[in-house]
DRENGU-769146 format. One record per residue (C-alpha): residue number from 0; residue in one letter; y, x, z. Coordinates in steps of 0.02 Angstrom, whole numbers, plus 50000, padded with zeros to 5 digits. Example, Ala and Ser with C-alpha at 12.3 -4.5 7.8 and 13.67 -1.06 7.14 Angstrom:
BEGIN
<node num="0" residuo="A" yy="49775" xx="50615" zz="50390"/>
<node num="1" residuo="S" yy="49947" xx="50684" zz="50357"/>
***
This chain:
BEGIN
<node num="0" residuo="X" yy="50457" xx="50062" zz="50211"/>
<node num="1" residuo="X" yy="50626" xx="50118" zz="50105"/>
<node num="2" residuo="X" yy="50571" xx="50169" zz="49928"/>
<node num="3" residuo="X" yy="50564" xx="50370" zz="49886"/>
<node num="4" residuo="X" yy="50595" xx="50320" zz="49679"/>
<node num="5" residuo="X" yy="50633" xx="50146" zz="49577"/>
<node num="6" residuo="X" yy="50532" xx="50151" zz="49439"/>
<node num="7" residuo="X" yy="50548" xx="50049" zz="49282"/>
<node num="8" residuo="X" yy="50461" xx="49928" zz="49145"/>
<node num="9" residuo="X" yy="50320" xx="49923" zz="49043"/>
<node num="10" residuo="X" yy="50120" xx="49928" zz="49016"/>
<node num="11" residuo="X" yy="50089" xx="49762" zz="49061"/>
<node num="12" residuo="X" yy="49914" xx="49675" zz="49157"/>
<node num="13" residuo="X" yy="49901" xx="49497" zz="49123"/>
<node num="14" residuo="X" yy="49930" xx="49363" zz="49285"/>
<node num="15" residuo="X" yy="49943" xx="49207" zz="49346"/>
<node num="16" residuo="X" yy="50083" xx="49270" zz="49425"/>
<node num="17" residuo="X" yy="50229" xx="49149" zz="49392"/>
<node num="18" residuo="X" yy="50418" xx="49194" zz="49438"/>
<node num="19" residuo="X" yy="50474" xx="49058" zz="49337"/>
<node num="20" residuo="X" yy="50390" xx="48915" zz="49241"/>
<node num="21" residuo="X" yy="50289" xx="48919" zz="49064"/>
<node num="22" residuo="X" yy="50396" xx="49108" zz="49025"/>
<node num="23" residuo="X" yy="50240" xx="49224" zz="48976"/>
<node num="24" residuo="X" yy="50354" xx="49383" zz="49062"/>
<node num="25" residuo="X" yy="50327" xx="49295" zz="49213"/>
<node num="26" residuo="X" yy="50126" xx="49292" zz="49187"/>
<node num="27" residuo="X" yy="50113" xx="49457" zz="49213"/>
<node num="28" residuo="X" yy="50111" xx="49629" zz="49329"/>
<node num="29" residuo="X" yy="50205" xx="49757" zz="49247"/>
<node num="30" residuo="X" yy="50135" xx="49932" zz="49294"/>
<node num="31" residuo="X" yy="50292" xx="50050" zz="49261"/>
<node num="32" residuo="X" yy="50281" xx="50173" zz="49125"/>
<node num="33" residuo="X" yy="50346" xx="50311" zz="49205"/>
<node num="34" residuo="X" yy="50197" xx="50297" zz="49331"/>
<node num="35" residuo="X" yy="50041" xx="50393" zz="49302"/>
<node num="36" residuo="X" yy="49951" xx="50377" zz="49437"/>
<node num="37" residuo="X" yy="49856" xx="50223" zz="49506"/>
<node num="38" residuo="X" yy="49757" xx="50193" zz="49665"/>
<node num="39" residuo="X" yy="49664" xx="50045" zz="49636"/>
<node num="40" residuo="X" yy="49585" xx="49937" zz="49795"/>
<node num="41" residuo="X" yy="49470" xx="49789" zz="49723"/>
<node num="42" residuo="X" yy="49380" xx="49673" zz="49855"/>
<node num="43" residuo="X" yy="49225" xx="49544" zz="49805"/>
<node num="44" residuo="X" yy="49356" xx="49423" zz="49883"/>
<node num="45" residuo="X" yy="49542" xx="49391" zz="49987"/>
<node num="46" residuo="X" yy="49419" xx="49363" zz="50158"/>
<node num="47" residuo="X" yy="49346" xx="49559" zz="50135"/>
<node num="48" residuo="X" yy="49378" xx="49685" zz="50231"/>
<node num="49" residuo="X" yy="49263" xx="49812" zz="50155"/>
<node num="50" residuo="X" yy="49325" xx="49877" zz="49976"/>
<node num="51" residuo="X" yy="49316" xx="50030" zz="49837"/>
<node num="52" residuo="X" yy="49469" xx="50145" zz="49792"/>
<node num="53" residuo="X" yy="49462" xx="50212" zz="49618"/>
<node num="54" residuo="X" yy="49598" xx="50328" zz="49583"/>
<node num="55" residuo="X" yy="49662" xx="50331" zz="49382"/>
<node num="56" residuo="X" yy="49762" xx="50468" zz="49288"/>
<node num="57" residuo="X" yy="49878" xx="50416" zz="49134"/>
<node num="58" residuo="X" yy="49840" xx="50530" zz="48990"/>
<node num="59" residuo="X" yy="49887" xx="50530" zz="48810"/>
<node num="60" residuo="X" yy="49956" xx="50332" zz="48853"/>
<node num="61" residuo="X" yy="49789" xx="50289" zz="48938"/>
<node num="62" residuo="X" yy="49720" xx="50277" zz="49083"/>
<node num="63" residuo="X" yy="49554" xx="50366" zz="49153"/>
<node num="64" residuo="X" yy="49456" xx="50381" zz="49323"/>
<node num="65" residuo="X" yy="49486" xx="50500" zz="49430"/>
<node num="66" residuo="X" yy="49343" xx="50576" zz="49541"/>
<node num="67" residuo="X" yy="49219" xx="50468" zz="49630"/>
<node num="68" residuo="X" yy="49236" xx="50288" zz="49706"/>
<node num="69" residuo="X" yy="49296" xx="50288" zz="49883"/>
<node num="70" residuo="X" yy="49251" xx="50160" zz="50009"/>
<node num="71" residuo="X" yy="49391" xx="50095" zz="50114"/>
<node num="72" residuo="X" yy="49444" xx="49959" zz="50247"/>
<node num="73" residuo="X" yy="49573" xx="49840" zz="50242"/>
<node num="74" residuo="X" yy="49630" xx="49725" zz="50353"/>
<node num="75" residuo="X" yy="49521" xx="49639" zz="50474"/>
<node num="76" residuo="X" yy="49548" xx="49452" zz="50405"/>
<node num="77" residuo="X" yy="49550" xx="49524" zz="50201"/>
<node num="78" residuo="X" yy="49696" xx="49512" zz="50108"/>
<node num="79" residuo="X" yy="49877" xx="49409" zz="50068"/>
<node num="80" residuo="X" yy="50008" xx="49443" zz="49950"/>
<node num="81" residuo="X" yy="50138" xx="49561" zz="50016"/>
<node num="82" residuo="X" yy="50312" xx="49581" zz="49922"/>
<node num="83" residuo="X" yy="50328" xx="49740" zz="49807"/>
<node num="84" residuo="X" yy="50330" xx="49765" zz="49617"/>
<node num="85" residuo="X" yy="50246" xx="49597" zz="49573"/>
<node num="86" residuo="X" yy="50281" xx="49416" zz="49581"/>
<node num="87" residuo="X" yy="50192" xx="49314" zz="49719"/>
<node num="88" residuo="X" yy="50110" xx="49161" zz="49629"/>
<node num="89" residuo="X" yy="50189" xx="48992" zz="49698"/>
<node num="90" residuo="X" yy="50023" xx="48924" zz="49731"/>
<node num="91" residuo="X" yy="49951" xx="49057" zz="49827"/>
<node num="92" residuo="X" yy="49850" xx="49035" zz="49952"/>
<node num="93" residuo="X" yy="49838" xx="49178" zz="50055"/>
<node num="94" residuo="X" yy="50006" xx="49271" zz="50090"/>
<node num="95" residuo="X" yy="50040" xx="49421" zz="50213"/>
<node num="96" residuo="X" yy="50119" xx="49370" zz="50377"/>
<node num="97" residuo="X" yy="50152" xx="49496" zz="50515"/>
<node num="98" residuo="X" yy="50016" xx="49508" zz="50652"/>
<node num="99" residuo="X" yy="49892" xx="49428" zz="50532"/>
<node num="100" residuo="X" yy="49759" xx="49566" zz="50500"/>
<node num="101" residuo="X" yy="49787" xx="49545" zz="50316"/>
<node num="102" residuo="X" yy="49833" xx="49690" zz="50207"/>
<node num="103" residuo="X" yy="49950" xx="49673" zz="50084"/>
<node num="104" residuo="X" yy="49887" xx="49619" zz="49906"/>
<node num="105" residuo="X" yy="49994" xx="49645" zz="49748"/>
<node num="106" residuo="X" yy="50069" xx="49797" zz="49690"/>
<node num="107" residuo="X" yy="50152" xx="49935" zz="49777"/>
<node num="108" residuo="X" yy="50268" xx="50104" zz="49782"/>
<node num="109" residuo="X" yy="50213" xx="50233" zz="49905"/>
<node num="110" residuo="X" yy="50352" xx="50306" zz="50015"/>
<node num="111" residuo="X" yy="50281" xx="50467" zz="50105"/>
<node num="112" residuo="X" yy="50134" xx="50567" zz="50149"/>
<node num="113" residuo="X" yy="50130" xx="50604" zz="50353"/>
<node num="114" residuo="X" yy="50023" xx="50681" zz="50477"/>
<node num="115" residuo="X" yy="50035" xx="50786" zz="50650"/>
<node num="116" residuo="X" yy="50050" xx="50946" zz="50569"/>
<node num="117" residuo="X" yy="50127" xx="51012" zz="50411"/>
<node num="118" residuo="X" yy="50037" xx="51008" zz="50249"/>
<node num="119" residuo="X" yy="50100" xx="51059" zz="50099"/>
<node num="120" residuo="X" yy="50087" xx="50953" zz="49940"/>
<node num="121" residuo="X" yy="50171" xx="50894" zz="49796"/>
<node num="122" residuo="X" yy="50220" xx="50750" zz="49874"/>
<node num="123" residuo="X" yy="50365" xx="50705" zz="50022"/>
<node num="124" residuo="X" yy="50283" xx="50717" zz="50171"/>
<node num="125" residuo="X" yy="50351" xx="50684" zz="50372"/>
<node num="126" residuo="X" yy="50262" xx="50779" zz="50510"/>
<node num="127" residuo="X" yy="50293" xx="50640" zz="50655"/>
<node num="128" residuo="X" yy="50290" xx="50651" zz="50836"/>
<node num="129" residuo="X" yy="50266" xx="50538" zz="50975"/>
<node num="130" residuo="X" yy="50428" xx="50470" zz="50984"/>
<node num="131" residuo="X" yy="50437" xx="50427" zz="50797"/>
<node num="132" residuo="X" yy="50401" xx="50233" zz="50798"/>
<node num="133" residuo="X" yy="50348" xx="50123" zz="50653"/>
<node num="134" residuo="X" yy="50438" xx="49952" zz="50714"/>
<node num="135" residuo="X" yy="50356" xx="49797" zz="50685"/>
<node num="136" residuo="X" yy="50478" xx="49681" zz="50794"/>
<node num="137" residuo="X" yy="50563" xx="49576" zz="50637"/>
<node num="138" residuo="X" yy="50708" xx="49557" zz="50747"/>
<node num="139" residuo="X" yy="50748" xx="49738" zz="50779"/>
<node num="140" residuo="X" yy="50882" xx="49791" zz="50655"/>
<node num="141" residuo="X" yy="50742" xx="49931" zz="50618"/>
<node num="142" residuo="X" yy="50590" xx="49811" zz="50582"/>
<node num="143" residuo="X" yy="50490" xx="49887" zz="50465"/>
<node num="144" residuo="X" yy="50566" xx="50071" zz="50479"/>
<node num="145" residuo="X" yy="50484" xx="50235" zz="50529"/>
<node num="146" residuo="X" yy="50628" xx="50311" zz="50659"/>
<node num="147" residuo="X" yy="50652" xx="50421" zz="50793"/>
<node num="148" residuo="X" yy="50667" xx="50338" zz="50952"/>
<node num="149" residuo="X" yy="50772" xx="50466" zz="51021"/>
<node num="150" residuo="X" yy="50907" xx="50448" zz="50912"/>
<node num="151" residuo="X" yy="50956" xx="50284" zz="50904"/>
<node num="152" residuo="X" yy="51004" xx="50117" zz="51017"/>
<node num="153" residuo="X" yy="50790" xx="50040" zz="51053"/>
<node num="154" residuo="X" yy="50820" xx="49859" zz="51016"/>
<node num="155" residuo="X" yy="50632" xx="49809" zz="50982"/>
<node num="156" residuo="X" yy="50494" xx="49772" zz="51081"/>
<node num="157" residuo="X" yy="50356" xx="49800" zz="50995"/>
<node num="158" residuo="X" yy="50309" xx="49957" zz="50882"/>
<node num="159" residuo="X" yy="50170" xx="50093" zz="50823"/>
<node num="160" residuo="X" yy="50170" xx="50290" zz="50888"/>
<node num="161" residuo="X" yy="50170" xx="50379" zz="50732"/>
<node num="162" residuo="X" yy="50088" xx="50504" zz="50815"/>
<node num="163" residuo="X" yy="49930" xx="50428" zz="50909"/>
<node num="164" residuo="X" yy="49822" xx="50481" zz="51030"/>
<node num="165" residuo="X" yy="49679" xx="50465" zz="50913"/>
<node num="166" residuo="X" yy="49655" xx="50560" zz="50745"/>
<node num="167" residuo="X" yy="49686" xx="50404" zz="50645"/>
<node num="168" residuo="X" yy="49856" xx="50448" zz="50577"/>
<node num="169" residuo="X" yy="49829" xx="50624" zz="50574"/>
<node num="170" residuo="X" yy="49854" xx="50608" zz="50383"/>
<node num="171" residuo="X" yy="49938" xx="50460" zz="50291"/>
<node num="172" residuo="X" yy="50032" xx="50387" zz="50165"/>
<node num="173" residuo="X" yy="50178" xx="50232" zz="50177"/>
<node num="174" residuo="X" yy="50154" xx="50083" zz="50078"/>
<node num="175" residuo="X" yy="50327" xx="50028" zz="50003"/>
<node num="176" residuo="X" yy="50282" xx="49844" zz="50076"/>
<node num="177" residuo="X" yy="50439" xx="49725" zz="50132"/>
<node num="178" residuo="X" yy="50562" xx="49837" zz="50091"/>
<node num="179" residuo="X" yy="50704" xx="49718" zz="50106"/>
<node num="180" residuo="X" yy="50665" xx="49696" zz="50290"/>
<node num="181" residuo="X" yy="50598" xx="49496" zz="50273"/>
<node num="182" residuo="X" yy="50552" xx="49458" zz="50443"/>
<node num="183" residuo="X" yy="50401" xx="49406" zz="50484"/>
<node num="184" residuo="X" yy="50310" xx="49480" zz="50311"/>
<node num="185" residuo="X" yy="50240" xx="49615" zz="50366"/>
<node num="186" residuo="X" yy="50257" xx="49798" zz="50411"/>
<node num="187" residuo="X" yy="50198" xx="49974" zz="50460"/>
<node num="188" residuo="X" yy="50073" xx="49987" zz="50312"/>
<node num="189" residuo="X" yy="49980" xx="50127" zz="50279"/>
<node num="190" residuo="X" yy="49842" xx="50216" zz="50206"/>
<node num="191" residuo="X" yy="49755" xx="50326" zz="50340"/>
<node num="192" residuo="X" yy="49585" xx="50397" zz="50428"/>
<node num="193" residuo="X" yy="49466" xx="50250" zz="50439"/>
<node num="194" residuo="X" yy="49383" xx="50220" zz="50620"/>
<node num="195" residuo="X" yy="49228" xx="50247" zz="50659"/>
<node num="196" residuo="X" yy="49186" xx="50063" zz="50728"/>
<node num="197" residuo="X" yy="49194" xx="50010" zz="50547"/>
<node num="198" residuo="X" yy="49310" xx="49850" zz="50622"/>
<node num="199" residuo="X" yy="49439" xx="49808" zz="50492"/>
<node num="200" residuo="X" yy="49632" xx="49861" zz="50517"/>
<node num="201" residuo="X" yy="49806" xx="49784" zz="50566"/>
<node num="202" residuo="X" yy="49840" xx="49784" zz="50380"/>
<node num="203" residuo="X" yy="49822" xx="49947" zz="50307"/>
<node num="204" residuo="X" yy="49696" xx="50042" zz="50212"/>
<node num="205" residuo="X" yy="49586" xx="50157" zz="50280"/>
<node num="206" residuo="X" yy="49455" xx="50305" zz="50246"/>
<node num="207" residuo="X" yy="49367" xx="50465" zz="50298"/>
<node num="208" residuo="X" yy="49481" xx="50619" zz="50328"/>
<node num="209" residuo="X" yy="49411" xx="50701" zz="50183"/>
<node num="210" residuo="X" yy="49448" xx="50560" zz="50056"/>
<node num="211" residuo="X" yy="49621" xx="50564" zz="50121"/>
<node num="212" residuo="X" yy="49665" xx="50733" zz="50104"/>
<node num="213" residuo="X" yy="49589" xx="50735" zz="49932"/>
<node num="214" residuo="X" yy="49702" xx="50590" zz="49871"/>
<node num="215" residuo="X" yy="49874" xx="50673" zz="49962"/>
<node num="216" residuo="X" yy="49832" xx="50819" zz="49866"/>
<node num="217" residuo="X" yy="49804" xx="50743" zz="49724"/>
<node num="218" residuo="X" yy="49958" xx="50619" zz="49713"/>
<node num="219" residuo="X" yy="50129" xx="50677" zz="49612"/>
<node num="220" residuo="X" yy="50290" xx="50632" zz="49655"/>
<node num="221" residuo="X" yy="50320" xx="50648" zz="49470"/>
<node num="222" residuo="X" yy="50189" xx="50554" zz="49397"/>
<node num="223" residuo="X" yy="50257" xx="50409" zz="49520"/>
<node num="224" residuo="X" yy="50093" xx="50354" zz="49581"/>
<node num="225" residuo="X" yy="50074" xx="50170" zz="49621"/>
<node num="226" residuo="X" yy="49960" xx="50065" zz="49750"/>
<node num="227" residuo="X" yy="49863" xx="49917" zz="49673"/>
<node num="228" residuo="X" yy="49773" xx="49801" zz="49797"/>
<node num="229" residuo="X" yy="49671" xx="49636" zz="49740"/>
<node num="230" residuo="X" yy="49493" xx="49547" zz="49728"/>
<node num="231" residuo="X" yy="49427" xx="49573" zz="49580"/>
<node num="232" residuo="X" yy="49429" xx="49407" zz="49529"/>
<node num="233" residuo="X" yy="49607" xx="49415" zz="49530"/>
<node num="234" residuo="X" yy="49610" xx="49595" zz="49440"/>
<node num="235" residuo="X" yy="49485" xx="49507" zz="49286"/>
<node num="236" residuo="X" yy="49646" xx="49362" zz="49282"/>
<node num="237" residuo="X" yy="49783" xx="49493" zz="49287"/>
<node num="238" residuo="X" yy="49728" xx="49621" zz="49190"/>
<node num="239" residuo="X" yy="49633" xx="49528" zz="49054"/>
<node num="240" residuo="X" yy="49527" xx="49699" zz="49019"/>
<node num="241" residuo="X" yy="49395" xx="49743" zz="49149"/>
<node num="242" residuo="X" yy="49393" xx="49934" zz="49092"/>
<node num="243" residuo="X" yy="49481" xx="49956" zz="49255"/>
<node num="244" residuo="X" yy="49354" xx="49884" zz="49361"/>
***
């Protein structure tokens, strides 16, 4: 997805996240501090596909929880670092590939809210139709892109209806994953309505309508609000402060 905002530096959660060797910058996550906002997804481990969202609200410099846990689903296979505001660790062992069933660990932008109908929030939000296609074919010029497939030259193969025939993206939000387009990394994630089958997703996060609708009511386009998805294991490491969990 392109990026609505580029946000900047500061407040800083401590990693193992290395861009470059022995620098202590490069040991952490910076969370931005013009963002206020935070949706944080914690899983016991990368191999989960079950997980809690707990939304937090910046105030007076610090952050506090918002409302009650929600229970989500990821990806059917867990978790693996996708690209977005952090620094994938050289030794990592699980990393987001397209097709994998792995949702995107690491930290995130959102891009949009979206559904079949118009909704008004404080937020940008698309109303898609049928023909509006998330592509997911990393050698279409558009991999990776929400477009209309009316208006342009189809050079992909494969792709999602952003519009289904099911109520599952009947609300959403875009997850600023892969921007830059690398192919094969991943693409088309979302947050959305949750199945009823309880099976995992294709990568994104899902819950109940409700839940949804809460959170795109909730979420600012001023207060930049920001998508953090880990283990907790990995939270404990980068954050060095468990008040979050």
């Amino acid at each position: 997805m392109k990026t609505v905002s580029t946000i900047a530096l500061t407040l800083a959660f401590f990693t193992s996240c290395q861009a470059t060797p022995n620098t202590e910058k490069s040991e952490k996550i910076i969370i931005p501090k013009e963002s206020q906002q935070l949706l944080m997804v914690t899983t016991k481990d990368w191999n989960e596909k079950k997980g809690t969202l707990q939304r937090f609200e910046k105030i007076d410099m610090k952050w506090s929880r918002v409302g009650e846990p929600i229970s989500i689903i990821l990806g059917r296979n867990g978790l693996g670092w996708g690209i977005g505001l952090h620094q994938t660790p050289k030794d990592a062992k699980y990393i987001k590939k397209e097709g994998d069933g792995k949702a995107p660990a690491g930290l995130f932008t959102l891009g949009n809210g979206f559904g079949y109908d118009n909704f008004k929030i404080d937020f940008p939000y698309s109303t898609y139709k049928r023909t509006d296609h998330c592509v997911d074919d990393s050698k279409s010029e558009f991999y990776n892109q929400i477009i209309d497939s009316t208006k342009v030259k189809k050079d992909y193969k494969s792709f999602e209806h952003m519009k289904l025939k099911n109520r599952l993206y009947k609300y959403g939000i875009t997850v600023n994953h892969n921007e830059n387009q690398v192919p094969m990394a991943g693409s088309c994630i979302f947050i959305h309505i949750r199945s009823d089958n309880g099976k995992g997703t294709a990568g994104c996060t899902a819950m109940k309508e409700s839940e949804i609708v809460e959170v795109l009511k909730w979420i600012k386009l001023e207060k930049n609000p920001l998508l953090l998805q880990l283990p907790k294991i990995e939270v404990v490491k980068k954050i060095g402060d468990d008040s979050l969990l």
